[in-house]
N, C-alpha and C positions, 0 to 999 in steps of 0.2 A: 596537205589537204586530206592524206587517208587518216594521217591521227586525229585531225580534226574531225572527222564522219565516228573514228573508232568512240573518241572522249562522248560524243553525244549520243551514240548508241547503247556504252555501254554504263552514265552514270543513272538513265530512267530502270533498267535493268536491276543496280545495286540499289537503288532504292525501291522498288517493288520487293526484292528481295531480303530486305529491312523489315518490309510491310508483313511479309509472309515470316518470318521469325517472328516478328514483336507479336502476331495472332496466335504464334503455338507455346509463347510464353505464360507462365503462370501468374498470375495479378494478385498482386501485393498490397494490402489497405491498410493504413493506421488503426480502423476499428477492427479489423478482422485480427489484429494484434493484441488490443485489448480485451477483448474477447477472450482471446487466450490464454490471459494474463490471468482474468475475474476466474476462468474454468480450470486451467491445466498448471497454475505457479501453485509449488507446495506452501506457501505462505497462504493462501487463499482457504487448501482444505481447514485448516488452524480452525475455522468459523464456525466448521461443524464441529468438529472436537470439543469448542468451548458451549455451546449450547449442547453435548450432551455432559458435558463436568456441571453446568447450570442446572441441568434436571435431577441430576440425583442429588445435588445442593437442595435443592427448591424439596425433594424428598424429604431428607435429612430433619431440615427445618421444621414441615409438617408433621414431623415425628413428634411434635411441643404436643399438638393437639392430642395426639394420644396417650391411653395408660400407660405406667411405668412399670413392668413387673422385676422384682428383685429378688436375689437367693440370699439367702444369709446365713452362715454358720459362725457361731462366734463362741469361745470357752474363758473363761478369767477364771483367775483369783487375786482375793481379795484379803487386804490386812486386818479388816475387819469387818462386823456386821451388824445386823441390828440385834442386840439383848435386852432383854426385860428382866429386871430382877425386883422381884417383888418378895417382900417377908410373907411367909405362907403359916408360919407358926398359929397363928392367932386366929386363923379360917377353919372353919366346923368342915370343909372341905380340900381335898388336894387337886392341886391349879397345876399344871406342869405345860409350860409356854416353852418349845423348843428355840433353839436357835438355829437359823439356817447356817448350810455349811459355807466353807470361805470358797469353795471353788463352786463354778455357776456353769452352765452352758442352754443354749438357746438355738434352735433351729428354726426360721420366720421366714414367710413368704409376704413379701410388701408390695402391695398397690397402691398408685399415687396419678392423680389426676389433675392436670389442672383446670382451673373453673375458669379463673379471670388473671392477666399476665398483664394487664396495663397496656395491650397492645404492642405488646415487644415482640411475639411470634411477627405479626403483620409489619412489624418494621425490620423485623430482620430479613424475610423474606422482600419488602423494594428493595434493601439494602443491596440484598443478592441481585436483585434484578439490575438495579443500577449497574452494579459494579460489573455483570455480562455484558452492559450497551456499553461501556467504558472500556472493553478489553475490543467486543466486537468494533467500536469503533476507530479503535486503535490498527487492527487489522486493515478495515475499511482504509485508512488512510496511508497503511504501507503499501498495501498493493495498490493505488491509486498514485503513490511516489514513484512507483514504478512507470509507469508511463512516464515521467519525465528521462528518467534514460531509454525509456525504448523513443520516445521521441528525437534524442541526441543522436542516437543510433543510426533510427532511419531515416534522417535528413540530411545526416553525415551522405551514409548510400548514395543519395540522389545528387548530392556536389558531388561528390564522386566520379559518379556515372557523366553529369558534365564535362568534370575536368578534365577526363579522359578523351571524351569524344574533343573537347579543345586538343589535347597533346595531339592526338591522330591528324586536327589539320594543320596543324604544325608542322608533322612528318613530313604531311602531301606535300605542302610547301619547299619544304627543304630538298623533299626528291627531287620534285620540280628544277628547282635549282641544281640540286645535283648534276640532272642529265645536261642542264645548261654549262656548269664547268666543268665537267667532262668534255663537251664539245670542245669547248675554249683551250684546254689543257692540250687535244691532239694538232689545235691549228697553231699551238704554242704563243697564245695572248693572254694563258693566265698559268699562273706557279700552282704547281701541288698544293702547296703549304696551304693556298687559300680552299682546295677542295677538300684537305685534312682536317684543317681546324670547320668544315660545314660537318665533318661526317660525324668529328667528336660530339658534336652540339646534338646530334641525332642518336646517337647510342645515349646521350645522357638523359634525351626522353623517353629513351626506351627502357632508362632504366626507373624513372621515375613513373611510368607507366606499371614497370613490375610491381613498386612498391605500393602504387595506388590500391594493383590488387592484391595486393595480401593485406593491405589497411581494408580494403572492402570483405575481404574473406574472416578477419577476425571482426568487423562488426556483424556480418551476417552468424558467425557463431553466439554472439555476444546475444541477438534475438532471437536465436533459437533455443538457448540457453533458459532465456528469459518468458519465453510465452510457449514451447513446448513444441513449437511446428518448425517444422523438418525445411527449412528456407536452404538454396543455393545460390550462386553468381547468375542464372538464368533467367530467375527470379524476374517480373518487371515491377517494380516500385512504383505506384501511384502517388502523383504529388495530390493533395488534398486539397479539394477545391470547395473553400467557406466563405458561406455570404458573412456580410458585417453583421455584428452583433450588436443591439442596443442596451444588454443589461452591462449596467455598471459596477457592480458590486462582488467583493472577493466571495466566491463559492466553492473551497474546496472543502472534504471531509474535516478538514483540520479545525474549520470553524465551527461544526456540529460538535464537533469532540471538545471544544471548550464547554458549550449546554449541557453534555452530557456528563462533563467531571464537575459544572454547579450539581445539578441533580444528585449527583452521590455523594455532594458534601449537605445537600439537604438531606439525604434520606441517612447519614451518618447521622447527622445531629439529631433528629427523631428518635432514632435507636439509644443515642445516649439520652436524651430525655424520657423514654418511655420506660427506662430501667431503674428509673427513681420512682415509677410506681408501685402500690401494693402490687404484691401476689397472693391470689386465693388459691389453695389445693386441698383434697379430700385425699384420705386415706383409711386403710383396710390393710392392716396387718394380722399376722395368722400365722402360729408357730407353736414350735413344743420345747416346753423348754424346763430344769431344773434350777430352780423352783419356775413354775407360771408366773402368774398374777399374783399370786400367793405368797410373799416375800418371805413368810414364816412356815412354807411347807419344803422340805427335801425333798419332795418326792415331785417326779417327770409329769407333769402334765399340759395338756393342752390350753392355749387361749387363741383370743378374737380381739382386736383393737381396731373401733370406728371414729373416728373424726375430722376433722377440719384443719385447717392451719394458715394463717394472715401471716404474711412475712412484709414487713415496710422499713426499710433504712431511712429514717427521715434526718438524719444527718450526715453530711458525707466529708465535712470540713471544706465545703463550695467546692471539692475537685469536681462534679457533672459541670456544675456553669464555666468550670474553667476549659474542660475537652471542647466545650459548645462554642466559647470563645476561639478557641486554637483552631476548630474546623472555620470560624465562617474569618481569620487572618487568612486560612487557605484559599477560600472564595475570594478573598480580595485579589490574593499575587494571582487566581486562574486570570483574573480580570485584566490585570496589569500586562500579563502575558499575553492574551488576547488581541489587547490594545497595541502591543510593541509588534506581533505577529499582525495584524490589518494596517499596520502603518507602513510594513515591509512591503505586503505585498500593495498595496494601495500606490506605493513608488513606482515599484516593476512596473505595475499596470496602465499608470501614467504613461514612462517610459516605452513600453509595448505599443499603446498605440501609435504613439507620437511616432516610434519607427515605424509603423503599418503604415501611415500619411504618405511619409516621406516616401516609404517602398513604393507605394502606388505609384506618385507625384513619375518617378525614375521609370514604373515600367509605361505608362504612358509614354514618356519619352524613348525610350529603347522600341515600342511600336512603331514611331514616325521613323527612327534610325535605321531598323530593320526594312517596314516600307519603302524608304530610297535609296537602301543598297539594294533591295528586291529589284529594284527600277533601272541600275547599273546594269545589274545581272543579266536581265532580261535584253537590256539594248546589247551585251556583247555576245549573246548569246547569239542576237541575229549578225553581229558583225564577223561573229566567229566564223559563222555558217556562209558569211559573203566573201571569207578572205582576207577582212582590211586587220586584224588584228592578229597577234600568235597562241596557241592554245596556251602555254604559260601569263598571259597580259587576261587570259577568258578566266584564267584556275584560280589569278589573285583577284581577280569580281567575284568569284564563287564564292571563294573561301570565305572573303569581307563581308559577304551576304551571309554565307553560315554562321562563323564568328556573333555575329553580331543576333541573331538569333539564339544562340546559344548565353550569348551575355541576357538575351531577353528572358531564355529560362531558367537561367540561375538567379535571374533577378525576382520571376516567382515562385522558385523555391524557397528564397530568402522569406519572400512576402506570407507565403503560407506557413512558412516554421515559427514567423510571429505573430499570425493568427490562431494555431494550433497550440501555441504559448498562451495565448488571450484566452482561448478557451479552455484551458487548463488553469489558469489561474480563476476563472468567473464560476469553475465546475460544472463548464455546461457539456455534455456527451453529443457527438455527432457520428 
């Protein structure tokens, strides 16, 4: 009867004192994970890096708009030159036309502007742009991958943390018994062998206990690794609690990044159409040079050269129609790809629900299970406390009532790893 009074004093006790741990424990949430992921994963900084390599691009480019200024020093010779040979004999006057020397040199300063480029500066520059939303979206969707292992990770933890709290009442169980064949053992109505092979079966949850924790200590590295925040065994893991969703539809980056690699096969083919237009440019060149403008003088002098200049390739042997062709077969397989990608995920997500149904369907069930082992419990609790039963017949309603609790909340763990799946596959954030 004293154990009897001892067990019921002292399990409100462990459990208060559960109460008062679990409150100076640190809380753990799937989004506060992500979070960290979007802020502190080196894959993440990538995003700024690429939008400042896009601005001094987007510079570069703007550079069309501006003058072109040029140095130029240049010297030859030449095998020949221009002569004039004229019979002078017969002229009441003397004509003496030199000839320029074979070797030349020129020193010019060149300016060059262009007027009109057919719109190739403004297609090169979406091009640029394009191809930034195509890298940054590429990003977008790695670290957004990443939450699929941090979600493996931390749901792992939390079976975890079940399994163990099962192996513990397992132990209980087994002590239980223990001090029962012990007893047996000194009244000589039961053999060693049978208290042996109990004790084996208890070291080997305790070994499997160890191994749970260092499976839990190398995931908790694994998220710390991964989103940057300093997590330990102490840690309390929040199971994630999501209403049902009614969007239907796959929503991850991945199907943005198909839109955004058409757009750059659009804004590719623009470019290469736009480079079969004329180009207009003005120029101003200015130099000193032996001979100038002068072709029949030796002598160093300066010049000025103004004009214009139309440059149009109007035949190219159809290579532009054929690049134009070869980007929009690309557009086709992005399409194909797309297609093959939303029929992948469209299965999973089928599948996802249909297990979320079924999980529910089960913890429903596991309520009513729990419910009337609670009802056990509670009647030996008052039988314990009357007499008619032994503290060992009270510890296996306990446990049964635990247990079964316990199966209740690994059943919504399950439930919420395939909601949290659902909402990772529809790309919705919570």
């Amino acid at each position: 009867m004293r154990s009897v009074k001892w067990l019921l004093f002292i399990l409100p006790i462990a459990t208060a004192i559960g109460r008062v741990d679990a409150q100076e424990q640190r809380e753990v949430t799937l989004p506060l994970l992500y979070r960290a992921i979007d802020e502190q994963n080196p894959i993440s900084s990538i995003k700024h890096a690429l939008d400042s390599a896009n601005r001094l691009h987007i510079k570069n480019i703007n550079g069309s708009y501006y003058p072109k200024l040029d140095f130029n020093v240049s010297a030859t010779w030449q095998s020949d030159v221009t002569n004039i040979d004229l019979d002078t004999q017969d002229l009441p006057f003397s004509l003496d036309i030199p000839s320029p020397d074979r070797d030349q040199y020129k020193i010019t300063i060149d300016v060059s502007q262009i007027i009109w480029d057919g719109g190739t500066t403004a297609a090169r520059k979406n091009l640029a742009f394009s191809q930034n939303k195509v890298e940054q979206g590429s990003i977008v969707s790695e670290v957004y991958n990443l939450r699929e292992r941090v979600n493996e990770a931390y749901f792992a933890i939390l079976q975890i943390d079940i399994g163990q709290r099962r192996l513990k009442l397992m132990i209980e169980e087994l002590t239980a018994q223990k001090e029962s064949l012990e007893s047996g053992i000194r009244e000589g109505v039961i053999l060693q062998s049978v208290l042996n092979g109990l004790q084996a079966e208890m070291l080997r949850l305790e070994q499997r206990l160890i191994e749970m924790d260092a499976q839990k200590t190398s995931l908790i590295n694994l998220l710390t690794k991964l989103t940057g925040i300093m997590l330990d065994a102490n840690d309390k893991f929040i199971v994630p609690d999501l209403p049902d969703t009614t969007s239907g539809s796959v929503g991850t980056p991945e199907i943005q990044n198909f839109d955004l690699r058409r757009e750059l096969i659009d804004a590719q083919s623009d470019l290469t159409f736009r480079r079969r237009m004329p180009t207009l440019a003005g120029f101003v060149s200015t130099g000193y040079g032996k001979p100038g403008l002068n072709m029949l003088s030796n002598e160093w002098n300066p010049y000025i050269l103004v004009g214009a200049k139309l440059s149009w390739r109007i035949w190219d042997w159809n290579e532009n129609n054929r690049e134009r062709e070869q980007l929009q077969i690309q557009k086709g397989i992005i399409n194909l790809r797309q297609m093959a990608y939303e029929d992948g995920q469209e299965s999973v997500l089928t599948s996802t629900k249909n297990q979320i149904q079924m999980l529910e369907r089960q913890v429903e069930l596991d309520e009513q299970v729990a419910s009337l082992l609670d009802d056990v419990k509670r009647r030996s609790e008052s039988q314990l406390a009357n007499g008619s039963i032994t503290s060992s017949e009270y510890l296996g309603d306990f446990n049964a009532a635990a247990r079964a609790h316990l199966d209740m909340e690994m059943r919504k763990v399950l439930l919420a790893k395939e909601k949290v799946k659902l909402y990772y596959i529809l790309g919705i954030d919570f």
